[in-house]
C-alpha positions as CSV (number, residue, x, y, z in Angstrom):
1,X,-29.3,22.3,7.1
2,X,-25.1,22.4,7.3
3,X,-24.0,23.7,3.7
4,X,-20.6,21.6,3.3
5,X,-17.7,22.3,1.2
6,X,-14.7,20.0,0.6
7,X,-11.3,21.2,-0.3
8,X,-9.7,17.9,-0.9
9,X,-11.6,14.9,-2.4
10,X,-8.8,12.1,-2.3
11,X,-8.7,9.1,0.4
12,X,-10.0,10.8,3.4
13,X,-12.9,13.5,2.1
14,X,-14.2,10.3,0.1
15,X,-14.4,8.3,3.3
16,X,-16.4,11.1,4.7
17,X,-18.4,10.8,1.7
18,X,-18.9,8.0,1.6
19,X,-20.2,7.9,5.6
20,X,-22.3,10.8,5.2
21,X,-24.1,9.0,1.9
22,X,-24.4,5.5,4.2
23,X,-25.6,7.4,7.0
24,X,-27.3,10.0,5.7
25,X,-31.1,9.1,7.4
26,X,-29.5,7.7,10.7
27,X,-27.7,11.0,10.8
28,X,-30.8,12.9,10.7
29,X,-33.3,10.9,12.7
30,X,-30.3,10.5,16.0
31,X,-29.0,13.7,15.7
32,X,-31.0,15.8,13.6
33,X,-28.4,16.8,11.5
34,X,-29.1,17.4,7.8
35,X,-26.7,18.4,5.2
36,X,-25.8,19.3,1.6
37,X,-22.9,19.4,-0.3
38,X,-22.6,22.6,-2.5
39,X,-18.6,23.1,-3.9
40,X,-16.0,20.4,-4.2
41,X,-12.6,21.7,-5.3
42,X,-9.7,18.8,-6.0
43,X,-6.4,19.9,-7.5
44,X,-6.7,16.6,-9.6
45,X,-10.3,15.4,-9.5
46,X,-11.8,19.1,-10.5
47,X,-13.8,20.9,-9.3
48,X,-17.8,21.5,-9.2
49,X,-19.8,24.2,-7.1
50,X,-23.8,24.9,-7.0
51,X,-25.7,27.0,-4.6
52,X,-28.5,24.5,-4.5
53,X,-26.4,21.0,-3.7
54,X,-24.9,18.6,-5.2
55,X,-25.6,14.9,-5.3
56,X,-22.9,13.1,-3.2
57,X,-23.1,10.0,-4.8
58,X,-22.6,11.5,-8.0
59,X,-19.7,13.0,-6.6
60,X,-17.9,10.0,-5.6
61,X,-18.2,8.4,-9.3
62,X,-16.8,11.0,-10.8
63,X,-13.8,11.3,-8.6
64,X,-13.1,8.0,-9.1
65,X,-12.1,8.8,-13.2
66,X,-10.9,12.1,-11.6
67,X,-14.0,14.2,-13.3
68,X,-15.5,16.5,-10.9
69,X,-15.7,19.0,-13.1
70,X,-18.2,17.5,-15.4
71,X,-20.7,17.1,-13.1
72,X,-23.4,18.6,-15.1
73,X,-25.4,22.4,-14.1
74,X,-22.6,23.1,-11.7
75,X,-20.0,25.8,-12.2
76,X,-16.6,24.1,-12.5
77,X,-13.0,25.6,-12.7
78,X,-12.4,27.5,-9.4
79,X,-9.4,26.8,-7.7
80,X,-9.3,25.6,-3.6
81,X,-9.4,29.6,-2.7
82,X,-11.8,31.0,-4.7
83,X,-14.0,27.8,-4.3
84,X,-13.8,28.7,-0.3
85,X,-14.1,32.2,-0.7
86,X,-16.8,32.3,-3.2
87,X,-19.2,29.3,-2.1
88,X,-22.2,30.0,0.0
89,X,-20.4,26.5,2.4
90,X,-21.2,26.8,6.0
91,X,-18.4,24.3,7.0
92,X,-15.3,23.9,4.7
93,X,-13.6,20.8,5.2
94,X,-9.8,20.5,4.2
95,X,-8.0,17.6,3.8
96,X,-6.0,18.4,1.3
97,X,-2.2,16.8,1.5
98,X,-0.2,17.7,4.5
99,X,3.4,19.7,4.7
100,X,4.6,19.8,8.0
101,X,7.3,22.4,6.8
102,X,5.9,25.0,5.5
103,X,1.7,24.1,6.0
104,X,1.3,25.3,2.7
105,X,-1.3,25.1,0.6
106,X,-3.7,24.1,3.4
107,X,-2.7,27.1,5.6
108,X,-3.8,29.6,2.9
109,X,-6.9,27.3,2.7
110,X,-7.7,27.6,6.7
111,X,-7.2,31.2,6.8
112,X,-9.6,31.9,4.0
113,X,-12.7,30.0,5.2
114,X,-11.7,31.3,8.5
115,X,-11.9,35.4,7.4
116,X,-14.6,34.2,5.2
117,X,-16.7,33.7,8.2
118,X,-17.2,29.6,7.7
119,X,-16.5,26.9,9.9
120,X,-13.1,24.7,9.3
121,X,-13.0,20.9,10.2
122,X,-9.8,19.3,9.1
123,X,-7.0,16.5,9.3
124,X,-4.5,18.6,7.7
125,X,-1.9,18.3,10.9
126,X,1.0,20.6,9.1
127,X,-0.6,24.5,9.4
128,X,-2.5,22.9,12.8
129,X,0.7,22.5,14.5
130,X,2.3,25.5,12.8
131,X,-0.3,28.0,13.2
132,X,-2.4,26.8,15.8
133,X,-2.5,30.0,18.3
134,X,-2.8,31.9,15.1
135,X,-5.6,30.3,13.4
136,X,-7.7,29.6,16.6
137,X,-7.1,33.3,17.4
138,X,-8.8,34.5,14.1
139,X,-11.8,31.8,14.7
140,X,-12.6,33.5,17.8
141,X,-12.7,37.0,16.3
142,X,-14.8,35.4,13.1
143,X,-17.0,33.6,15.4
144,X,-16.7,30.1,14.0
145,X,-14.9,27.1,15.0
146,X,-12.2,25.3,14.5
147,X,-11.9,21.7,15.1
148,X,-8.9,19.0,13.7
149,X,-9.6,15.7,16.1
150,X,-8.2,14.1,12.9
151,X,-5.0,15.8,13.0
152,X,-3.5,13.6,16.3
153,X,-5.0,10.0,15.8
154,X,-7.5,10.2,13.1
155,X,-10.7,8.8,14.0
156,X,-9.6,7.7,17.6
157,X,-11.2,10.5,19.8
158,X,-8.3,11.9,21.7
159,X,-9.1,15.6,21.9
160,X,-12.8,15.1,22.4
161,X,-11.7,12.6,25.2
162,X,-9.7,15.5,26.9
163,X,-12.6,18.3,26.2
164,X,-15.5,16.4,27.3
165,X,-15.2,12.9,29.0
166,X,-12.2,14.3,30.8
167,X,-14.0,17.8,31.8
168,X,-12.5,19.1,35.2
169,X,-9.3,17.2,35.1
170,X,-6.0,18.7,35.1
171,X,-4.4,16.4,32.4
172,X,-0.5,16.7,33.9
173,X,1.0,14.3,31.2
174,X,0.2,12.8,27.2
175,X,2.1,9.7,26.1
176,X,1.5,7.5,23.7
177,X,2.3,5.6,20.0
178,X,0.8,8.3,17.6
179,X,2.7,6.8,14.6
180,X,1.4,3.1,13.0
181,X,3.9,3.0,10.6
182,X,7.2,2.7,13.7
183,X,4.8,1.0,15.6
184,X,4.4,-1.7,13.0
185,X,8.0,-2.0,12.5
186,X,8.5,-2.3,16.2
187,X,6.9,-4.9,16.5
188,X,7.9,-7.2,13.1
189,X,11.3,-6.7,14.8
190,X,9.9,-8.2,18.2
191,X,8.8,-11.0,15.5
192,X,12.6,-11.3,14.5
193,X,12.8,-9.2,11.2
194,X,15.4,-6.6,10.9
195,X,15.1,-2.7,10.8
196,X,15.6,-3.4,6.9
197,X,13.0,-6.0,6.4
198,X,10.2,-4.9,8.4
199,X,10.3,-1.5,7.0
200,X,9.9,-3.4,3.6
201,X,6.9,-5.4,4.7
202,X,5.3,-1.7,5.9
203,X,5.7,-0.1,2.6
204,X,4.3,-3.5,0.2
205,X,1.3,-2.9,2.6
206,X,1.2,0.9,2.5
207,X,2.1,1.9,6.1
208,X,5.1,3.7,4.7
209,X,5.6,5.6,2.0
210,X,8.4,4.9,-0.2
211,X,10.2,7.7,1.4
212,X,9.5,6.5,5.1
213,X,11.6,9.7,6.4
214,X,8.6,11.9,8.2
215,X,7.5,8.7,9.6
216,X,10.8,6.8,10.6
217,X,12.0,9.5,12.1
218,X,9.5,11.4,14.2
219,X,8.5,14.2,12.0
220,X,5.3,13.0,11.9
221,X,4.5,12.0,15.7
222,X,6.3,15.6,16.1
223,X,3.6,17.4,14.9
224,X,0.8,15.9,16.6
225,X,3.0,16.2,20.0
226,X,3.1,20.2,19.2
227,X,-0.9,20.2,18.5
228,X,-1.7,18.1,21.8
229,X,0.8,20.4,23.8
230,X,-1.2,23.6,22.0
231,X,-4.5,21.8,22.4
232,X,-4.4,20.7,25.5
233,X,-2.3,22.6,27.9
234,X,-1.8,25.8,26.2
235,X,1.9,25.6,25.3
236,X,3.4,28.0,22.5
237,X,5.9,25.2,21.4
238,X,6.9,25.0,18.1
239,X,8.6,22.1,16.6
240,X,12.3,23.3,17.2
241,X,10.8,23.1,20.9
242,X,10.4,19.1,20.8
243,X,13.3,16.5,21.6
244,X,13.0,14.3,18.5
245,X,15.1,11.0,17.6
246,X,13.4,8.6,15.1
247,X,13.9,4.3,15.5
248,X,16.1,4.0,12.8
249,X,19.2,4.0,15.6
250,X,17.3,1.2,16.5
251,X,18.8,-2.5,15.8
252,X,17.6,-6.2,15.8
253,X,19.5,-7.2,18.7
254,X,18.2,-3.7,20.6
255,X,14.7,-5.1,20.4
256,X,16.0,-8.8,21.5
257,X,17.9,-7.4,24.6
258,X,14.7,-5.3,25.6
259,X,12.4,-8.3,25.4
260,X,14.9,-9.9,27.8
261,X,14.5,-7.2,30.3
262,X,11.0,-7.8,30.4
263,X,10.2,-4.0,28.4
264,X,9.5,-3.2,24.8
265,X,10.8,-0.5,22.7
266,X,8.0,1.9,21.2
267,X,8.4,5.1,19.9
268,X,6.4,7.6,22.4
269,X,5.4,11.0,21.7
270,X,5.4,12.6,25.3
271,X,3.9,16.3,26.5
272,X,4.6,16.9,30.0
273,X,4.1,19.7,32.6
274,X,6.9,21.1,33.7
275,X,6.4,23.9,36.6
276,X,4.6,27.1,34.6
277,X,6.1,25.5,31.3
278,X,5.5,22.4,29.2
279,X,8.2,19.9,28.0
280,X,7.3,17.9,25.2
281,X,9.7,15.2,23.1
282,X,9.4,12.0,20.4
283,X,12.1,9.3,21.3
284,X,12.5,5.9,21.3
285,X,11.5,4.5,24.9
286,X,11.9,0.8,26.7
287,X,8.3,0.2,28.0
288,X,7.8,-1.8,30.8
289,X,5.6,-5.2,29.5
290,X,2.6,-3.9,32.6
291,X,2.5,-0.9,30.6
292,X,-0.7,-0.5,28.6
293,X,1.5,1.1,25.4
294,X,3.1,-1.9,26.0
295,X,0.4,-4.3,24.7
296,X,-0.2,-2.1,21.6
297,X,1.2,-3.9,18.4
298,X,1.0,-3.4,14.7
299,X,-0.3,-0.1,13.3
300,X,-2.4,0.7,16.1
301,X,-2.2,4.0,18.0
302,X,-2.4,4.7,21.7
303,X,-2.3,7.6,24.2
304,X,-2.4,7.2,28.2
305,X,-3.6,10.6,29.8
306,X,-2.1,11.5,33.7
307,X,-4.7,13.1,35.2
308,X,-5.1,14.6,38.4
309,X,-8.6,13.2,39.3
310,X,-8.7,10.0,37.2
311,X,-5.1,9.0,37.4
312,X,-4.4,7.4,34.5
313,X,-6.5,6.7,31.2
314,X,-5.4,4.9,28.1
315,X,-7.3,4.9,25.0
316,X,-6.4,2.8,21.8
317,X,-8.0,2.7,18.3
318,X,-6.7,3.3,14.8
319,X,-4.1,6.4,13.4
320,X,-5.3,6.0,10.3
321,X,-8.2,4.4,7.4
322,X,-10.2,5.8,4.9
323,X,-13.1,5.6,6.8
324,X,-11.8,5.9,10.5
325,X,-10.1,9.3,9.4
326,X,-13.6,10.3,7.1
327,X,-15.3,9.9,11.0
328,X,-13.3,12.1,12.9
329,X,-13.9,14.9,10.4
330,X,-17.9,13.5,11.3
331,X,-17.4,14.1,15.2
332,X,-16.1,17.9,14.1
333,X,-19.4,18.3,11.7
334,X,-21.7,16.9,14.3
335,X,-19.8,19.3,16.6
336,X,-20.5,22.3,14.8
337,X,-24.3,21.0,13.8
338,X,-25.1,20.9,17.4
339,X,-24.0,24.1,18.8
């Protein structure tokens, strides 16, 4: 029986939620993995703990008027830390909001369930990428785990790709569309929209934030370049270490004279090896139309990995979802629940 704590309850814990209370028997009869849910702490939907569980379903109703904390026999009113610090969770799951600046509040939140000797699943990319030698240093010494496949392309399993399908390979290179939002904009402009106007269309439909900055112009696809060049190949790069230009350089007439030269432009988060060292960099590229990035339109993500026994493998699936984030945090559970 997994003991589960969420820190964070907005779009992506519920998804998780609301997997875990769909799948709940499947779960246990394919991969005999049984759990229960005693703390929820969310800065606006309150907060609830019990020792004994709490009923999941419950849960989600009363986040949806944002009252948690009358969920009634539980002990309401801790805060994220001392909800980590003083439940009796086995895994703490934070997805709490992301700052890619500073990592703050969700680095205090890793380090605690970390010292506190519980396991940490997350999609929180900003202390990941900040703190990531760091944090999986203190793991080791704790002897827990770790694990953020949401933080790169939510549910689309890049790093468990790399770990285990890709075992024994040397990956040499990582390149790929790791931001739906450009990538949607991208492509309205192949459709004949301008920079203006497609960016528009993204944020009626929620692909961009009414401040479209972190996406727009590679902050975001930064920090997932700097956790696949930790992740993956080791590197101690931190963000002033990654060549960044955003698409906003990008015109109507740039797109137009690609298409006539047979390429598409895409912006490509890109970690290569580089002698002893790694280079890594988010920039706008021309992609060649035989390219399989190429082919990848909308807000759909991709990475192709250069290996040194497979050659070259692409994968493609979704960057982002309520639910398809909610499963990668499942692949990180199941993980844990099967070591």
């Amino acid at each position: 029986m997994q003991k589960l704590c969420f820190i964070g309850f907005g779009i992506v814990g519920q998804g998780l939620a609301e997997i875990l209370v769909k799948k709940k028997e499947e779960l246990k009869k394919k991969h005999d993995f049984d759990f229960q849910v005693v703390a929820v702490s969310d800065f606006i939907k309150g907060a609830a703990y019990n020792p004994k569980g709490l009923d999941l379903s419950r849960l989600l109703e009363l986040a949806g008027d944002n009252k948690i904390s009358e969920y009634p026999g539980a002990r309401t009113g801790w805060d994220a830390l001392t909800t980590i610090k003083e439940c009796n969770a086995d895994i703490v799951i934070e997805v709490t909001y992301t700052d890619i600046k500073t990592g703050q509040p969700a680095y205090d939140h890793f380090r605690a369930a970390l010292e506190s000797g519980k396991h940490l699943v997350t999609t929180n990319k900003g202390p990941t990428a900040l703190f990531f030698h760091e944090l999986n240093a203190l793991a080791a010494k704790k002897g827990v785990k770790f694990l953020y496949e949401g933080t790169v392309v939510a549910g689309t399993p890049v790093l468990n790709l790399n770990s285990l399908c890709l075992a024994g390979n040397r990956v040499d290179e990582v390149r790929g569309i790791l931001n739906g939002t450009t990538n949607f904009i991208l492509t309205n402009m192949e459709g004949g929209k301008s920079y203006e106007e497609a960016l528009r269309e993204a944020q009626e439909l929620g692909y961009a934030e009414a401040d479209p900055t972190a996406d727009v112009e590679g902050f975001d696809a930064l920090a997932k370049v700097v956790i696949l060049a930790q992740s993956l190949m080791g590197a101690k790069l931190g963000e002033e270490d990654v060549d960044r230009t955003g698409i906003t350089g990008i015109s109507l007439e740039d797109v137009k004279a690609a298409g006539r030269e047979g390429k598409r432009w895409k912006l490509i988060g890109q970690v290569t090896r580089d002698g002893a060292g790694v280079r890594a960099s988010v920039k706008p590229q021309k992609v060649d139309l035989t390219d399989p990035l190429a082919a990848v339109g909308g807000a759909t993500n991709a990475l192709t990995f250069v290996t040194d026994l497979l050659g070259e493998v692409t994968i493609v699936g979704p960057g982002a979802g309520k639910i398809e984030t909610g499963f990668s945090l499942l692949i990180d559970i199941l993980t844990i629940n099967n070591i």
